[in-house]
KOLMARDREN-446269 format. One line per field, with one value per atom (N, C-alpha, C): y, z, x; atom name. Coordinates in nm, 3 decimals. Atoms other than C-alpha are relative to their C-alpha. Layout:
# residues N
Y	[Y ...] $
Z	[Z ...] $
X	[X ...] $
at	[CA ...] $
This chain:
# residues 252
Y	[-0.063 0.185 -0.081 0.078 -0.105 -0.092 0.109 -0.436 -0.105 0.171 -0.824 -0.049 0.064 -1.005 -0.138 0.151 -1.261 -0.099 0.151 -1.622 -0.072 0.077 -1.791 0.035 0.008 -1.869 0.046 -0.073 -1.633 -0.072 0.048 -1.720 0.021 -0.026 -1.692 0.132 -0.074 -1.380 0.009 -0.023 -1.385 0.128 -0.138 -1.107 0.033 -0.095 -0.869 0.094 -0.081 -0.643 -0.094 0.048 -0.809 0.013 0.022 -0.943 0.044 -0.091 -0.752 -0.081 0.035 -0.814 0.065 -0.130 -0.657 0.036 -0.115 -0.346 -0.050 0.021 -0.351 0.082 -0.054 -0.216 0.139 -0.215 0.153 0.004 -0.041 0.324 0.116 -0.156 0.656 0.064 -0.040 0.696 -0.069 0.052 0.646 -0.106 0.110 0.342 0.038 -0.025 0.499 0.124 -0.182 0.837 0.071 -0.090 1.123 0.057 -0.082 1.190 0.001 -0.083 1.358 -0.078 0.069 1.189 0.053 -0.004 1.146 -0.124 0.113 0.961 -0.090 0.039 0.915 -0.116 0.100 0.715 -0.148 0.106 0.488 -0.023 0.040 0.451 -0.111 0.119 0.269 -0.165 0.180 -0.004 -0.014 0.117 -0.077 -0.057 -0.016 -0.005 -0.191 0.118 -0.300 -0.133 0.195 -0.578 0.005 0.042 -0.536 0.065 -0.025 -0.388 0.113 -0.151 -0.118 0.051 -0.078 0.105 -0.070 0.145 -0.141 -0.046 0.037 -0.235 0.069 -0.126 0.081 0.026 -0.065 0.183 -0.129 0.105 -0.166 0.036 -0.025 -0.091 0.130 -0.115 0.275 -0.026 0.051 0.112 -0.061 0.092 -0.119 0.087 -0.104 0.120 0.070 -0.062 0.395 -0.106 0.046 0.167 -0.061 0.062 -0.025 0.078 -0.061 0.186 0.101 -0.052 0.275 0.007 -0.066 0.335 -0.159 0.172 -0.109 0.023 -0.029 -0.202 -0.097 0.046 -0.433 0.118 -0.076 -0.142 0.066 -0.024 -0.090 -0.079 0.101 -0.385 0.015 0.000 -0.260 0.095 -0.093 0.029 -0.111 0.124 -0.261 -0.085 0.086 -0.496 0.062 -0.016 -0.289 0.034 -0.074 -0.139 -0.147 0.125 -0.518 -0.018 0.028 -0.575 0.087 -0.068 -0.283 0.051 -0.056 -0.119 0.125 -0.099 0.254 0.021 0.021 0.258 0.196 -0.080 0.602 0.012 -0.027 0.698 0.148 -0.143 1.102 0.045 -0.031 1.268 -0.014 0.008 1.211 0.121 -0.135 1.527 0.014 -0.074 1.672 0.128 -0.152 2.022 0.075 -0.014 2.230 0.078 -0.027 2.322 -0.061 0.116 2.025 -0.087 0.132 1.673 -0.081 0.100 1.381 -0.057 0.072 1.240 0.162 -0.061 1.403 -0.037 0.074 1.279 0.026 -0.006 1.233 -0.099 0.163 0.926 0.045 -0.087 1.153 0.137 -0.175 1.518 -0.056 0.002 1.503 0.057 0.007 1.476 0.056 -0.025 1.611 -0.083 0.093 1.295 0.036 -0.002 1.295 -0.108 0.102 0.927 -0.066 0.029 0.785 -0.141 0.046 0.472 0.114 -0.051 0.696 -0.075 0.092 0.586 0.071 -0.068 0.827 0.172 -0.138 1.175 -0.016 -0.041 1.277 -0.160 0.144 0.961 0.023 -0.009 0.896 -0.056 0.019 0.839 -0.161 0.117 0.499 -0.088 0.088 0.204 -0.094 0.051 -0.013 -0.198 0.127 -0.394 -0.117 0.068 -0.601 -0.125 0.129 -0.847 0.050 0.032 -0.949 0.040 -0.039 -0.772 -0.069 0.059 -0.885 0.161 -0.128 -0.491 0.092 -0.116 -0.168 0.040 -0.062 -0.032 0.113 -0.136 0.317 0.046 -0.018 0.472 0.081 -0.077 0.713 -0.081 0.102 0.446 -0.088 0.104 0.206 0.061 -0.083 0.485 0.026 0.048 0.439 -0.126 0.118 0.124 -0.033 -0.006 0.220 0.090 -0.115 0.479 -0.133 0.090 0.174 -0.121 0.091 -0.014 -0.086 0.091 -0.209 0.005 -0.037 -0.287 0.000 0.003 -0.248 -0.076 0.043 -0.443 0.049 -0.044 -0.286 0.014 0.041 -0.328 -0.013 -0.124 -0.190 -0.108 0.073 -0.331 -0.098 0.050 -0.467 -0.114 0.116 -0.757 -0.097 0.126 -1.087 -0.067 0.058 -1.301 -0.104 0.093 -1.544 0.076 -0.070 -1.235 0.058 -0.074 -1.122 -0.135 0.132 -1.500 -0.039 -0.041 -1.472 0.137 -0.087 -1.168 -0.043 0.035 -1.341 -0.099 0.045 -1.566 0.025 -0.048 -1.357 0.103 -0.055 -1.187 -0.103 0.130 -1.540 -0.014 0.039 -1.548 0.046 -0.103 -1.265 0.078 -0.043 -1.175 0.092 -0.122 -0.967 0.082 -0.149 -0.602 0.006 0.014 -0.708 0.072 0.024 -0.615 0.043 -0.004 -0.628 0.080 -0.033 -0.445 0.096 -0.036 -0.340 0.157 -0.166 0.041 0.008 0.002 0.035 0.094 -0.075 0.316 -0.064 0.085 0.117 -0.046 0.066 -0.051 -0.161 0.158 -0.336 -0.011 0.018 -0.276 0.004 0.067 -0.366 0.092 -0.068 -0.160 -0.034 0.016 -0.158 0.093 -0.120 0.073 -0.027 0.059 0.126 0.146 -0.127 0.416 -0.009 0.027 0.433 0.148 -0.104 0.674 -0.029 0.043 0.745 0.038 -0.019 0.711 0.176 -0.137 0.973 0.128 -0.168 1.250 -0.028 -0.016 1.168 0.145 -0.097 1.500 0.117 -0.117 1.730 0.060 -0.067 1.992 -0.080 0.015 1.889 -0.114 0.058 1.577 -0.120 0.121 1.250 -0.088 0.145 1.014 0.003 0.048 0.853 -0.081 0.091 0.717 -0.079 0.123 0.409 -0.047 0.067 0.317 -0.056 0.067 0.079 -0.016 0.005 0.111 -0.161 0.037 -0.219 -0.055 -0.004 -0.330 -0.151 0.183 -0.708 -0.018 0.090 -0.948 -0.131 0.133 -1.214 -0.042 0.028 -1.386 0.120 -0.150 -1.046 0.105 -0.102 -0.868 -0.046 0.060 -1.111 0.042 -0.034 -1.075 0.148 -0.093 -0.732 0.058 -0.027 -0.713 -0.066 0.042 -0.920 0.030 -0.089 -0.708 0.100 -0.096 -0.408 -0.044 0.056 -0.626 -0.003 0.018 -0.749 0.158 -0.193 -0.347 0.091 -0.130 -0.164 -0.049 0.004 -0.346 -0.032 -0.044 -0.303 0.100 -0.150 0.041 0.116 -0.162 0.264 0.114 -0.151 0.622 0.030 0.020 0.545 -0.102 0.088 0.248 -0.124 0.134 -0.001 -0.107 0.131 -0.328 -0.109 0.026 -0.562 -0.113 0.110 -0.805 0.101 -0.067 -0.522 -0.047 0.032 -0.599 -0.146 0.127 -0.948 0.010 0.067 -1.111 0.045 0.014 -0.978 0.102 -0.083 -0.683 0.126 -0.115 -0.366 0.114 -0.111 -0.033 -0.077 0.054 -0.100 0.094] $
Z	[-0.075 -1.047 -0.009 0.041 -1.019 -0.081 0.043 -1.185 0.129 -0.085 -1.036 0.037 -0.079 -0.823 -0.113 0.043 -0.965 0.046 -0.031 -0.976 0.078 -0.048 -0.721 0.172 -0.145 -0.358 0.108 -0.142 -0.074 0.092 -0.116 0.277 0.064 -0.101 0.550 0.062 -0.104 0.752 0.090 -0.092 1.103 -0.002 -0.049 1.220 0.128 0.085 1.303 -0.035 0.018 1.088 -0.097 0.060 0.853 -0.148 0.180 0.499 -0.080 0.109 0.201 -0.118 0.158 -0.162 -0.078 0.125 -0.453 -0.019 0.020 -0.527 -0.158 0.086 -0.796 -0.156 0.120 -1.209 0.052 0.047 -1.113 0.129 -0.097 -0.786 0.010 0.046 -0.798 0.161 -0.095 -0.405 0.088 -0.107 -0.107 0.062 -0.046 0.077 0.150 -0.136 0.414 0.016 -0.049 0.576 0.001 0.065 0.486 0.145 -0.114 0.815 -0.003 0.005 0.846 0.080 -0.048 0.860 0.214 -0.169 1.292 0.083 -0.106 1.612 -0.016 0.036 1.530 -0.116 0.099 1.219 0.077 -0.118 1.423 0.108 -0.135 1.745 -0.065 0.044 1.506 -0.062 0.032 1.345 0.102 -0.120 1.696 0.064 -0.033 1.816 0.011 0.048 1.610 0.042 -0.027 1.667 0.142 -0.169 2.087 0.024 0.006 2.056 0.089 -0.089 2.379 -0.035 -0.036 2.475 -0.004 -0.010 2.506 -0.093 0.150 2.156 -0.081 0.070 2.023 -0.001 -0.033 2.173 -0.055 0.072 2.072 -0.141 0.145 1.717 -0.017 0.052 1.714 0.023 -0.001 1.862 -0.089 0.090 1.628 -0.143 0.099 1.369 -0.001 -0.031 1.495 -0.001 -0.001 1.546 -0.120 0.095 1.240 -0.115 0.080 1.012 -0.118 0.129 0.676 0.066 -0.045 0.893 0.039 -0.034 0.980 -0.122 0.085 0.887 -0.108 0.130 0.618 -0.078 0.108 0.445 -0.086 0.106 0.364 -0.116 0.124 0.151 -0.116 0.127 -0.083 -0.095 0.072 -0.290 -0.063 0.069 -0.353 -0.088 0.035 -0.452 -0.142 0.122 -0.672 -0.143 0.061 -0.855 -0.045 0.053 -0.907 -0.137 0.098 -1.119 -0.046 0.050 -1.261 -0.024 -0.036 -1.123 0.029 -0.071 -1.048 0.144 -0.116 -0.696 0.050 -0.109 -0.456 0.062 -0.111 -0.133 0.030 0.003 -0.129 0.132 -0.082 0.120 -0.022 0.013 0.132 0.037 0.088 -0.015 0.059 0.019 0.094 0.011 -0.044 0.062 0.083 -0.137 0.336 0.024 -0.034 0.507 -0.077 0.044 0.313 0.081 -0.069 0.434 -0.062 0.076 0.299 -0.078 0.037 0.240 -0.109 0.045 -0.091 -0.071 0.034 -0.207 -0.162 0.155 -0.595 -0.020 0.074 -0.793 -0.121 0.164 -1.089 0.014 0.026 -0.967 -0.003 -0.011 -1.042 0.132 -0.132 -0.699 -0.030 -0.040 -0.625 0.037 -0.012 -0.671 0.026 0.020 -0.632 -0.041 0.062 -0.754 -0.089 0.089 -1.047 -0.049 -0.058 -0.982 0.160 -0.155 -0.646 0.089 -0.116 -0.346 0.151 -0.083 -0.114 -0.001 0.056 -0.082 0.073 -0.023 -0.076 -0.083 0.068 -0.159 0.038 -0.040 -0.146 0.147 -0.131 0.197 -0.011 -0.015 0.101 -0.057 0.016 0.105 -0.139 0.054 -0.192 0.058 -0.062 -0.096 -0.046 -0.027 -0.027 -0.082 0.094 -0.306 -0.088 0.114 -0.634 -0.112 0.143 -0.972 -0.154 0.068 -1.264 -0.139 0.093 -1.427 0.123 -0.078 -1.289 0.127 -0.112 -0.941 -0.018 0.038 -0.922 0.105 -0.082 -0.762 0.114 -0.091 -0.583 0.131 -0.154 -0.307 0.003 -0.074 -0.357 0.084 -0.133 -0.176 0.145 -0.166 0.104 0.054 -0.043 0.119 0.039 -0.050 0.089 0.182 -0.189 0.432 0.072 -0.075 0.590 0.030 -0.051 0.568 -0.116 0.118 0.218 -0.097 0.136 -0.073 -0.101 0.081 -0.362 -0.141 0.143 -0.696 -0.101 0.124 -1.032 -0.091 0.089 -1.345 -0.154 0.163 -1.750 -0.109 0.080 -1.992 -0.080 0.093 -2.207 0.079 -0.087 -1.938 -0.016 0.015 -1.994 0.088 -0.119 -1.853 0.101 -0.088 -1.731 0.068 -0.180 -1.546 0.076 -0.113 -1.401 0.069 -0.065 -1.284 0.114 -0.092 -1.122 0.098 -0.026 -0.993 0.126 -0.105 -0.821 0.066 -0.075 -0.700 0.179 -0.080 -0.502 0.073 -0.086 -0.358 0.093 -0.064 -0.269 0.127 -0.115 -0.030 0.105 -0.126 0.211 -0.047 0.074 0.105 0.103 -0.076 0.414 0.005 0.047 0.366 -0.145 0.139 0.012 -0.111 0.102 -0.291 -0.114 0.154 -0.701 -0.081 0.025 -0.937 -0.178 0.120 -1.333 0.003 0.006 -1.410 -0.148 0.167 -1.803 -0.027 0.081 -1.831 0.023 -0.027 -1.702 -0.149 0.116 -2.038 0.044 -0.037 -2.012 0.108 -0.163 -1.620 0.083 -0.096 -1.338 0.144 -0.090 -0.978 0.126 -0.140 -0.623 0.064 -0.141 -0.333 0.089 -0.147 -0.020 0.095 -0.094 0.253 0.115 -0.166 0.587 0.051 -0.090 0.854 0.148 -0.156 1.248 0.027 -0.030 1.326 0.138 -0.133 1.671 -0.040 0.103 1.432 -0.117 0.089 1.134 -0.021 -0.014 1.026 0.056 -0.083 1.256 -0.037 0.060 1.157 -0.146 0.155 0.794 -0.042 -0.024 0.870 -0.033 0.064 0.633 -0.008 0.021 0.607 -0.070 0.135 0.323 -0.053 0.092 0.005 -0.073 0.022 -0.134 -0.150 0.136 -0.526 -0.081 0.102 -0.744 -0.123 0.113 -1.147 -0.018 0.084 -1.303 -0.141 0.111 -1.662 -0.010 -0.002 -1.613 0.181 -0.144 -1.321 -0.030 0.038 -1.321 0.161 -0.102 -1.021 0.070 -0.055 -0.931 0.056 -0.030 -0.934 0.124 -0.103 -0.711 0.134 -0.131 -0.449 0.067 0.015 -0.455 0.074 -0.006 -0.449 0.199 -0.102 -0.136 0.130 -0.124 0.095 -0.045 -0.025 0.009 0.043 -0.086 0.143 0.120 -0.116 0.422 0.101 -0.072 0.491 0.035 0.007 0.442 0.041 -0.037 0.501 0.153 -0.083 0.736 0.118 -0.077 0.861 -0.077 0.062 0.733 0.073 -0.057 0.844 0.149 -0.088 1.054 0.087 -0.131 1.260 -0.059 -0.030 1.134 -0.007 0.027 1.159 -0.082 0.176 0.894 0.043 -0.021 1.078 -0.085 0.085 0.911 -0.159 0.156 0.550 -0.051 0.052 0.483 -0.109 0.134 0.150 0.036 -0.019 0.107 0.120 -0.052 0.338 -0.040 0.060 0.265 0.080 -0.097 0.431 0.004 -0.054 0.655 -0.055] $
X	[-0.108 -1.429 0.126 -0.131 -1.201 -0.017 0.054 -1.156 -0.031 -0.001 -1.204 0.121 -0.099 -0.940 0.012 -0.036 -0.737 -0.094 0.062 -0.933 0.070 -0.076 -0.756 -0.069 0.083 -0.911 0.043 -0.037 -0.901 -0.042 -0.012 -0.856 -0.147 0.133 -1.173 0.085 -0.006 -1.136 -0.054 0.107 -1.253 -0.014 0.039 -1.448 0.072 0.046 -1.350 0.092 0.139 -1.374 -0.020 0.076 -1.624 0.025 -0.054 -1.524 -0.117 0.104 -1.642 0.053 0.037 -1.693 0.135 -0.093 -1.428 -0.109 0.146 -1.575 0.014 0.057 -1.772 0.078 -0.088 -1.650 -0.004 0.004 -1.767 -0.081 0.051 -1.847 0.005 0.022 -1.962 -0.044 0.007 -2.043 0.114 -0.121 -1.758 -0.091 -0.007 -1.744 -0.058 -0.049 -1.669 -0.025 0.028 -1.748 0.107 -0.123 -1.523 0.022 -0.103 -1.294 0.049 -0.135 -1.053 0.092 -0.117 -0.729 -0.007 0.022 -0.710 0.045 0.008 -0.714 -0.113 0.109 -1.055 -0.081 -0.040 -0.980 0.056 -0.052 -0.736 -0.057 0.081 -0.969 -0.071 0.121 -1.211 0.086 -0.059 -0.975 0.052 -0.020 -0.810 -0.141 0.109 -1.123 -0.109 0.084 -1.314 0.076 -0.185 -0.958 -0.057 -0.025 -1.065 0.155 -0.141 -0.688 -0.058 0.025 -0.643 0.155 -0.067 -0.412 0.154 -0.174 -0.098 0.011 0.008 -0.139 0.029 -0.039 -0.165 0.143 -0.141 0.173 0.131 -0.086 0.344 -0.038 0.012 0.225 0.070 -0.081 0.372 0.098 -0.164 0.737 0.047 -0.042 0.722 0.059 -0.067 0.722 0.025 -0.105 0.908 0.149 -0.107 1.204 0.022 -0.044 1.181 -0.070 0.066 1.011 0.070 -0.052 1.193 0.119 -0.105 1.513 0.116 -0.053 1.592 0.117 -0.124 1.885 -0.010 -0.004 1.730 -0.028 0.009 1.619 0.122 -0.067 1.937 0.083 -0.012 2.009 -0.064 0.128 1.701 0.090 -0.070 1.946 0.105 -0.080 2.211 -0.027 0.081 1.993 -0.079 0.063 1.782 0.119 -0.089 2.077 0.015 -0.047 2.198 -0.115 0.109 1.832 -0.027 0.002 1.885 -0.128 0.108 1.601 0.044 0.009 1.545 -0.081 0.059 1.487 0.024 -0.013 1.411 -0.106 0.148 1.257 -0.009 0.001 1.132 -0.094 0.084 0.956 -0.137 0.147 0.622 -0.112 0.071 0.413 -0.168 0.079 0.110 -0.084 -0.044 0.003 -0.028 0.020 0.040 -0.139 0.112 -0.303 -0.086 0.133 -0.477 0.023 0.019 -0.578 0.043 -0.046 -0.468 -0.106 0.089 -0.803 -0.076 0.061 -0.961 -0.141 0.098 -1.311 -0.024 0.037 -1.274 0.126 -0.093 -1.165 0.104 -0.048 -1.059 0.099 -0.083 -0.890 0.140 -0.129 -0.519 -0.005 -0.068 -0.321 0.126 -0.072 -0.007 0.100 -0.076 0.219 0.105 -0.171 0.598 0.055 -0.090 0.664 -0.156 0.087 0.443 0.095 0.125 0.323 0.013 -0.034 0.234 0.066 -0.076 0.422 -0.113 0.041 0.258 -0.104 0.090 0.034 -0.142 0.138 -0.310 -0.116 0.088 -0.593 -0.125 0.183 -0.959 -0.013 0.010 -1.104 -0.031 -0.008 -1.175 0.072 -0.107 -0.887 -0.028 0.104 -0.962 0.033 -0.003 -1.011 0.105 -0.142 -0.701 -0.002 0.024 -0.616 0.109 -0.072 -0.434 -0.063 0.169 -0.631 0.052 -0.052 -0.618 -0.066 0.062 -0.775 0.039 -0.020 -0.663 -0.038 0.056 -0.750 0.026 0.026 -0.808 0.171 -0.113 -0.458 -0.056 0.042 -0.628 -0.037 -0.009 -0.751 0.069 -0.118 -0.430 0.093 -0.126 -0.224 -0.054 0.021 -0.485 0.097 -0.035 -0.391 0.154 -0.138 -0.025 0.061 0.026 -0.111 0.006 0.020 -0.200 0.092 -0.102 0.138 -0.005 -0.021 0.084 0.103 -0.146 0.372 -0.099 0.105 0.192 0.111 -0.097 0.351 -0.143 0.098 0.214 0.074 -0.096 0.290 -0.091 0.039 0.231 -0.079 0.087 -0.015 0.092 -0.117 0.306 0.029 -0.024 0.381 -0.036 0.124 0.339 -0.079 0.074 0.086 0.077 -0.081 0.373 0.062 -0.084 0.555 -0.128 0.116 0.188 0.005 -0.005 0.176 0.105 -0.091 0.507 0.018 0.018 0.409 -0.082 0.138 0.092 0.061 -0.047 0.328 0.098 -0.066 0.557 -0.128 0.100 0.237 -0.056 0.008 0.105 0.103 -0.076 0.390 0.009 0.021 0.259 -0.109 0.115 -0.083 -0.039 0.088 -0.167 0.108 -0.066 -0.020 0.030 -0.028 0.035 -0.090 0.086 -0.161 0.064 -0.069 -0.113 -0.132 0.124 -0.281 0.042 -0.077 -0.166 -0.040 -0.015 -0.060 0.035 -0.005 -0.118 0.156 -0.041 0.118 0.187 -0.150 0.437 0.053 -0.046 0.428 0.086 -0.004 0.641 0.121 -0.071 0.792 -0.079 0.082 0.702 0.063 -0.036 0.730 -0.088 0.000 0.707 -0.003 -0.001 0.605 -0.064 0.060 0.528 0.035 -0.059 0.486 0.009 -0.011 0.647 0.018 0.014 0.645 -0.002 0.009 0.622 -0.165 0.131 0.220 0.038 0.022 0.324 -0.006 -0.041 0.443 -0.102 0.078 0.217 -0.086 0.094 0.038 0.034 -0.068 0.220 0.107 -0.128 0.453 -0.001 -0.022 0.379 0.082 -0.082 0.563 -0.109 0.110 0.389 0.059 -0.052 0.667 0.086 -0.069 0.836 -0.058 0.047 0.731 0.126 -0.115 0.981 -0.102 0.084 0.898 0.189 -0.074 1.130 -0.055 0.036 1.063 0.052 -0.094 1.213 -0.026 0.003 1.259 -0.047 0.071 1.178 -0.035 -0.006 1.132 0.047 -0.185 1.436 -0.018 -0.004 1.548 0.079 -0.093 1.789 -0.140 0.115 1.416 -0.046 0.038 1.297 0.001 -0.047 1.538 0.022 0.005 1.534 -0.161 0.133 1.136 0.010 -0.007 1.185 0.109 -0.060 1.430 -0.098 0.132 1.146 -0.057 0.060 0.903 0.002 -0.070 1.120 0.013 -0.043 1.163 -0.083 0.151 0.850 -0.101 0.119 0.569 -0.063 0.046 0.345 0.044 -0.074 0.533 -0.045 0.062 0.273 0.002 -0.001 0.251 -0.141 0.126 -0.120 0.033 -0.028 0.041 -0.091 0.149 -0.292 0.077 -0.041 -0.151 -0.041 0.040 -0.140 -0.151 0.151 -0.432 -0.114 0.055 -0.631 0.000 -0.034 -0.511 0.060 0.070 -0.619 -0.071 0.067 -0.711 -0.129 0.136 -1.056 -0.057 0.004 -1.066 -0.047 0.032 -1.179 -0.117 0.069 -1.395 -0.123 0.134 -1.695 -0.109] $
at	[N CA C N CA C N CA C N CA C N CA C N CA C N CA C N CA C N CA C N CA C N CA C N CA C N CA C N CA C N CA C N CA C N CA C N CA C N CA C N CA C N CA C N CA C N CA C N CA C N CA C N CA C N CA C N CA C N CA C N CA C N CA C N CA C N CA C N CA C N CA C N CA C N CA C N CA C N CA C N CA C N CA C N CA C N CA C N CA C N CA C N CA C N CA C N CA C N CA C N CA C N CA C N CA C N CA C N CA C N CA C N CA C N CA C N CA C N CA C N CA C N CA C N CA C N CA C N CA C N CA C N CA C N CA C N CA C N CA C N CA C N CA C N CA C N CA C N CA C N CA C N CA C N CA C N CA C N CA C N CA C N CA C N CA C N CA C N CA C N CA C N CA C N CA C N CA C N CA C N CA C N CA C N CA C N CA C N CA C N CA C N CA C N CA C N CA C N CA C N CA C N CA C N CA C N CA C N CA C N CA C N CA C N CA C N CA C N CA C N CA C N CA C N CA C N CA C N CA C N CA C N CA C N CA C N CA C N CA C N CA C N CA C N CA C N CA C N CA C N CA C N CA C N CA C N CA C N CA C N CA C N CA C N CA C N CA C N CA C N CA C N CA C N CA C N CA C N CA C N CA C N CA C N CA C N CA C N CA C N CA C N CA C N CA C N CA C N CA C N CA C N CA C N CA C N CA C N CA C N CA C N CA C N CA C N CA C N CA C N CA C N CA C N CA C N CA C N CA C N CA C N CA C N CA C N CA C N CA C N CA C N CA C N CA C N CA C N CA C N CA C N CA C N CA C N CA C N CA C N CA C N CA C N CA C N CA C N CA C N CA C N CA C N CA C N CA C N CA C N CA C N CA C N CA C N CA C N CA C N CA C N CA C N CA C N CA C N CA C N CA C N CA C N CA C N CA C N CA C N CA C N CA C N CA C N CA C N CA C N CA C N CA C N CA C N CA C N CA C N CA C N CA C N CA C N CA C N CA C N CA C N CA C N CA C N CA C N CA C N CA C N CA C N CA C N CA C N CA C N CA C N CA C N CA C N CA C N CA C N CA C N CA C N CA C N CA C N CA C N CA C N CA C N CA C N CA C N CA C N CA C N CA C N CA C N CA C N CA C N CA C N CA C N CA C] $
């Protein structure tokens, strides 16, 4: 299914929730039980943190007020344009009277930004890390639901900009993850989906997806990569907070 995590030593996670394995090359059954995008979803990860009711609601302020709309996010259009990056953020797509969650690793989805930014994904997230072989997209846009930036980037790349790559991940590894998109060739991109968890789902209302293409990674990419960061992450569309998306994380 996916590949192996970069060689380089992950952190301990306390429990809870309970550290998992990288999934394995090929997984042909879900991780996680197929429910339907919900409260019911979110009850279980506050649920498992001990997180009540007062938590919950500080996590939806948090990202209602700062959530794709801060006023760093608007340094990220300047910035990318400087590193002569294609940067946009589109509504975030999925179709009306479906779910978000679809159970197949393989059916074409209904993208609007390729690398995805946002949409319809498998019900299970895939496990939080740096790769050094493809992850399947279909469960990195869980992972993007859940408040993650995702950097990816085209078989053509060298191993010294994937290295610098694993560096600037290194510098905020929880909500983070990396993971190569052969078809990039030799660029490198960024996304990430935000939204208001209160409205999520309602009135057809999913968010925004945020993707930057660029042609290298320079120090102009850098800084660039790092007001997106600074802007998006952990302001996913579900509220989970990023204690969830720790090095080495992944469905129970």
């Amino acid at each position: 299914m996916v590949g192996r995590m970069a060689n380089k030593k992950k952190p301990k996670t306390p429990p809870p929730p309970r550290r998992v394995q990288a999934p394995k090359p090929r997984q042909d059954k879900p991780r996680v039980a197929m429910d339907d995008l919900g409260a019911r979803h979110r009850a279980t990860l506050y649920g498992a943190a001990g997180l009540g009711v007062i938590a919950l609601i500080a996590v939806v302020l948090l990202v209602t007020l700062g959530g794709g709309g801060s006023a760093s996010a608007k340094n990220v259009p300047p910035l990318m344009t400087t590193a002569g990056c294609n940067f946009k953020t589109v509504t975030a797509y999925v179709p009306p009277g479906q779910g978000v969650h679809v159970n197949s690793l393989t059916k074409k989805l209904p993208w609007n930004t390729d690398p995805p930014s946002n949409g319809q994904h498998y019900p299970a997230w895939a496990v939080w890390g740096f790769y050094t072989e493809p992850v399947n997209p279909h469960m990195v846009v869980h992972n993007e639901e859940h408040g993650g930036v995702v950097l990816w980037w085209g078989s053509r790349v060298s191993p010294q900009t994937v290295g610098q790559l694993h560096d600037f991940y290194d510098e905020k590894t929880d909500g983070s993850f990396g993971t190569p998109y052969p078809k990039l060739g030799s660029k490198v991109a960024i996304s990430a989906w935000t939204g208001d968890p209160a409205r999520y789902g309602r009135n057809n209302y999913f968010g925004q997806g945020h993707l930057a293409i660029c042609p290298r990674y320079d120090a102009a990419t850098k800084k660039a990569f790092e007001a997106f960061r600074n802007a998006y992450i952990g302001k996913g569309p579900e509220g989970v907070p990023l204690s969830f998306a720790k090095p080495g994380m992944g469905p129970q």
